[in-house]
C-alpha positions as CSV (number, residue, x, y, z in Angstrom):
1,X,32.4,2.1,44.8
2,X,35.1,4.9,44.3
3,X,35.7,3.7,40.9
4,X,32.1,3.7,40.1
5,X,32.0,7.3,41.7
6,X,34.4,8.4,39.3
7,X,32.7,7.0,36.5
8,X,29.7,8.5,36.9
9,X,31.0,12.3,37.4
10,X,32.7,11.6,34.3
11,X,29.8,11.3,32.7
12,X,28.6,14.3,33.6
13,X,28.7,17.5,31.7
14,X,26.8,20.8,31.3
15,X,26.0,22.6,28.4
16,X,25.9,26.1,28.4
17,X,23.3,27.1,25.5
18,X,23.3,30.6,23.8
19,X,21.0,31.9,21.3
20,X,22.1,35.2,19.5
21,X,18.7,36.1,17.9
22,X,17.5,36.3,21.0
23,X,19.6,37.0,23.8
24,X,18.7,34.1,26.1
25,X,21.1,31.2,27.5
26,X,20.4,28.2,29.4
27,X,22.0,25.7,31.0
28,X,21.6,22.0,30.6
29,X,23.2,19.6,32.2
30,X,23.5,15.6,30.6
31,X,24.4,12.4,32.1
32,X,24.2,10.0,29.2
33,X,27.3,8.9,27.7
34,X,26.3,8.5,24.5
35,X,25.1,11.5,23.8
36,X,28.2,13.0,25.3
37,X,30.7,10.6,23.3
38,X,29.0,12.6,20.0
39,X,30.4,15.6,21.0
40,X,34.1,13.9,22.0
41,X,37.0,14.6,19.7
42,X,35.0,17.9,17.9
43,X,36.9,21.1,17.9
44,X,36.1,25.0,18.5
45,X,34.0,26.4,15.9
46,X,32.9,22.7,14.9
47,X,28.8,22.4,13.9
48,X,27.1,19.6,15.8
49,X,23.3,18.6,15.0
50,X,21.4,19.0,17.8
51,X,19.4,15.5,17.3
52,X,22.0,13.9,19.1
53,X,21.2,15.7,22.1
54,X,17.4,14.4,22.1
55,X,14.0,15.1,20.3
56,X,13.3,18.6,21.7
57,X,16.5,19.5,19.5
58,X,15.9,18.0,16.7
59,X,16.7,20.1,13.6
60,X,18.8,22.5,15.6
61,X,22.7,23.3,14.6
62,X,24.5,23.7,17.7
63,X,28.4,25.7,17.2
64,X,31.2,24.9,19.9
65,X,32.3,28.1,21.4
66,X,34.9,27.0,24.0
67,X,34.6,25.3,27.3
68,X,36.1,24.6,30.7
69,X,37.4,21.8,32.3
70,X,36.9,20.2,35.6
71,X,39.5,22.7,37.3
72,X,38.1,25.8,35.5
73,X,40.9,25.9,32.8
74,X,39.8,27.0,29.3
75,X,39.7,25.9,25.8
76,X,41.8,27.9,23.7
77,X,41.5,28.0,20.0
78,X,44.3,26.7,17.8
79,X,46.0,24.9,20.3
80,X,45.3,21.4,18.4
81,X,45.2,18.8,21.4
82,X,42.2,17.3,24.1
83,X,45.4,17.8,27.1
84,X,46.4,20.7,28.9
85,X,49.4,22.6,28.0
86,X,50.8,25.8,29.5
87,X,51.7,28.5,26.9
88,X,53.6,31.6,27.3
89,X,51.1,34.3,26.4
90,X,51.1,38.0,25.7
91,X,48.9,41.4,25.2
92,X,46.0,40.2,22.8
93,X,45.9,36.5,22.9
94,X,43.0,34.8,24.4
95,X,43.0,33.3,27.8
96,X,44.9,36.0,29.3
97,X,44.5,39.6,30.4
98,X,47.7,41.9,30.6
99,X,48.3,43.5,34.3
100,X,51.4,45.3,33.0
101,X,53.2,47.0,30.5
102,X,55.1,44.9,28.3
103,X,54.1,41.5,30.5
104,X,54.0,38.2,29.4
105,X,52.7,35.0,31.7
106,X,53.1,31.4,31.0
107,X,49.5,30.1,31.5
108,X,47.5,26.4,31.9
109,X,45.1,26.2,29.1
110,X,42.9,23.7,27.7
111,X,43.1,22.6,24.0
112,X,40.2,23.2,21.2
113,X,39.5,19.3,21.1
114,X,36.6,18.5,23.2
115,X,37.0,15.5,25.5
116,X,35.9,14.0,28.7
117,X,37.9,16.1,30.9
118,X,35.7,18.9,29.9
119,X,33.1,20.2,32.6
120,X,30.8,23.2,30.7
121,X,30.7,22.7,26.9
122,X,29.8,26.4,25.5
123,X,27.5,26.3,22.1
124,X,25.8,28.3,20.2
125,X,22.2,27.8,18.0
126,X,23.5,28.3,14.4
127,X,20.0,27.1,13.2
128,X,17.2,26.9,14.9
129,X,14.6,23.2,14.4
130,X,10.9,22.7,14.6
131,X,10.2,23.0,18.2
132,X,10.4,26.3,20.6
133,X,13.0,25.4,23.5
134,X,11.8,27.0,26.6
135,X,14.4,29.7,27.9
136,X,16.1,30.2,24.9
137,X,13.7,30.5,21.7
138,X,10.3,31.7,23.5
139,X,11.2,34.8,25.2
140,X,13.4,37.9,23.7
141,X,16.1,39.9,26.0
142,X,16.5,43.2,24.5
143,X,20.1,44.6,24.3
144,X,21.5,46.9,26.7
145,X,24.1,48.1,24.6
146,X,23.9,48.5,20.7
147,X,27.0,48.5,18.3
148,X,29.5,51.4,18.7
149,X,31.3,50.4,14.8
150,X,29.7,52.2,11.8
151,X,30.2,49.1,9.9
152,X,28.4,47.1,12.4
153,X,25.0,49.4,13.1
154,X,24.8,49.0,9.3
155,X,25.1,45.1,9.6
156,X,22.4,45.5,12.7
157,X,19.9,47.5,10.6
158,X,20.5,46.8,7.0
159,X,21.6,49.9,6.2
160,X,23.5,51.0,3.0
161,X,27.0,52.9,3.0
162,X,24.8,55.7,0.7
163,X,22.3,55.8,3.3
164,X,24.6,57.6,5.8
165,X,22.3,57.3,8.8
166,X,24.0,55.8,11.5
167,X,23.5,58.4,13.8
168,X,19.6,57.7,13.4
169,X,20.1,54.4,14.3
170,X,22.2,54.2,17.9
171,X,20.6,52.2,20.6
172,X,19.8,55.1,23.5
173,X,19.2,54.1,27.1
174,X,18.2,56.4,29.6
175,X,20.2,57.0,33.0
176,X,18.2,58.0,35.8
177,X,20.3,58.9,38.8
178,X,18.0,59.6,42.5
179,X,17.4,63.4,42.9
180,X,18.4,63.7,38.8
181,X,17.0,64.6,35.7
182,X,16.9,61.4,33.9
183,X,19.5,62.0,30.9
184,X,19.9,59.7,27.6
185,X,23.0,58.0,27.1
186,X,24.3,56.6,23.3
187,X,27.6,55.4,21.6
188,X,29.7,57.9,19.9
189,X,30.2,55.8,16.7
190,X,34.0,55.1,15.6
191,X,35.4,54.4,12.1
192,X,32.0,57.0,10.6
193,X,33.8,58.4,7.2
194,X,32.4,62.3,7.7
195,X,33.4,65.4,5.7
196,X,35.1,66.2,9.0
197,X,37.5,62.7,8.7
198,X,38.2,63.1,5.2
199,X,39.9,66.5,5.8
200,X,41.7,65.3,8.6
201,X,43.5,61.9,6.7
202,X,44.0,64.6,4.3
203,X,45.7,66.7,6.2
204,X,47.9,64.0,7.7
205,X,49.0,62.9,4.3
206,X,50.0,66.7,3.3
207,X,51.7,66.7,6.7
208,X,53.3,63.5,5.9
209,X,54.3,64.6,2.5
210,X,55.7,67.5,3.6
211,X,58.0,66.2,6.0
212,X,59.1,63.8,3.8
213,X,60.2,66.4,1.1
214,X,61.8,68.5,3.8
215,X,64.0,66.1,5.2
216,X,65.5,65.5,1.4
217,X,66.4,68.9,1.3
218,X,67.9,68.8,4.5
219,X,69.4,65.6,3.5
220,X,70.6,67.3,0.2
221,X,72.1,70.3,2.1
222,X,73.9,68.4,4.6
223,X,75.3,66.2,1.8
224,X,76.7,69.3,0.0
225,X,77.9,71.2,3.0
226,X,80.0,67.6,4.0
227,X,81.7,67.8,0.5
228,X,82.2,71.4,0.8
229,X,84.3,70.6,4.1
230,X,85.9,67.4,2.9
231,X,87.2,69.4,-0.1
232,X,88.3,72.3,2.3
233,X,90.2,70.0,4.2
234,X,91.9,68.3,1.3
235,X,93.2,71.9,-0.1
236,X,94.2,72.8,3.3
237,X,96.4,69.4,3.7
238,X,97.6,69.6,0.3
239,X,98.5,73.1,0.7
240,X,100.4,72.3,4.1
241,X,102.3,69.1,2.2
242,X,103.7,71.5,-0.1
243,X,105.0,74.1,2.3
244,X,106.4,71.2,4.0
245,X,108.2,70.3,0.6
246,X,109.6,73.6,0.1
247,X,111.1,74.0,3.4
248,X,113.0,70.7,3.2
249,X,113.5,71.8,-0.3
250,X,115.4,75.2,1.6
251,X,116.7,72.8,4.5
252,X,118.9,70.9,2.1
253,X,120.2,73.6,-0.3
254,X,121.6,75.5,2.6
């Protein structure tokens, strides 16, 4: 009976659905092995077809994500194995989230290979099939926040780099606080090229070019003046040798 207890938990796995277009995600959960075992042995990023899944999803493209195991330990991309391993990880890798300064923490993670050991399965609708899938395709949730990137409003919109209206397009919200005038709230956009920007990266190069060129003089100088004193100090010793000479020279004729 424990055996067959195990079994049948292992069988078990949720899928946590996401649809971009939309905004919506839903979670299913599947107990039949052999629509499970069609997902076994795929990787991160790895397209599956939806059919295998049943006919509500047929025609759909489902993308792998990531995932969690029964523990809670996540997948982690590039790591190219179905086991657990635990990696030493730093600032900027995935899994991990720095606490301090300079700190690095060895870590349990899960590979990218899907296997049975994984709980929630993470995918994403790549391409959507013939039928509506209730939760995810029939309903729109708007987005809170828009895209703070020039280049990515412009992706958003389908705007044009001539156009130069991103300012036009930034998602506003409005913040109303109790006892407040409700105020309007937007992204200040980073990496917009303005009149404003172009002066400044010019004015960094000329500032860069400039300091360049005045440490070679400097450089120069210091070279010059070093010679100036080695040459100084030659005379001087040379100059010394010879009064040496001449009063040995003295020494020995008296």
């Amino acid at each position: 009976v424990q055996g067959g207890g195990r079994e049948s938990s292992a069988r078990t796995m949720k899928f946590n659905v996401s649809n971009p277009s939309t905004g919506c995600q839903k979670v299913i959960e599947i107990e039949d092995e052999r629509k499970l075992r069609e997902f076994y042995d795929k990787r991160m990023n790895q397209e599956v077809l939806g059919d295998v899944l049943g006919e509500e999803f047929k025609g759909y493209i489902f993308k792998i994500s990531g995932g969690n195991d029964k523990q809670g330990f996540p997948m982690k991309q590039g790591i190219m194995t179905p086991k657990r391993v635990r990696l030493l990880l730093r600032k900027g890798a995935s899994c991990y989230r720095q606490r301090r300064k300079g700190e690095r923490k060895r870590k349990s993670v899960r590979g990218c290979i899907v296997s049975s050991d994984i709980q929630v399965l993470n995918l994403v609708i790549v391409k959507k099939g013939e039928g509506e899938l209730p939760g995810l395709t029939d309903d729109n949730v708007p987005r809170r926040l828009g895209p703070k990137r020039a280049t990515r409003i412009r992706k958003l919109f389908s705007l044009e780099k001539a156009d130069k209206a991103e300012k036009q397009y930034r998602v506003k919200r409005e913040v109303a606080k109790e006892g407040k005038k409700p105020t309007i709230k937007m992204p200040k956009i980073q990496r917009l090229v303005t009149p404003q920007r172009i002066q400044r990266k010019r004015a960094a190069k000329a500032f860069k070019i400039a300091n360049a060129e005045k440490t070679r003089t400097e450089q120069a100088a210091y070279e010059k003046l070093k010679a100036q004193r080695a040459k100084e100090a030659k005379q001087k010793r040379a100059e010394q040798a010879s009064k040496r000479r001449s009063q040995n020279s003295a020494t020995k004729s008296s």
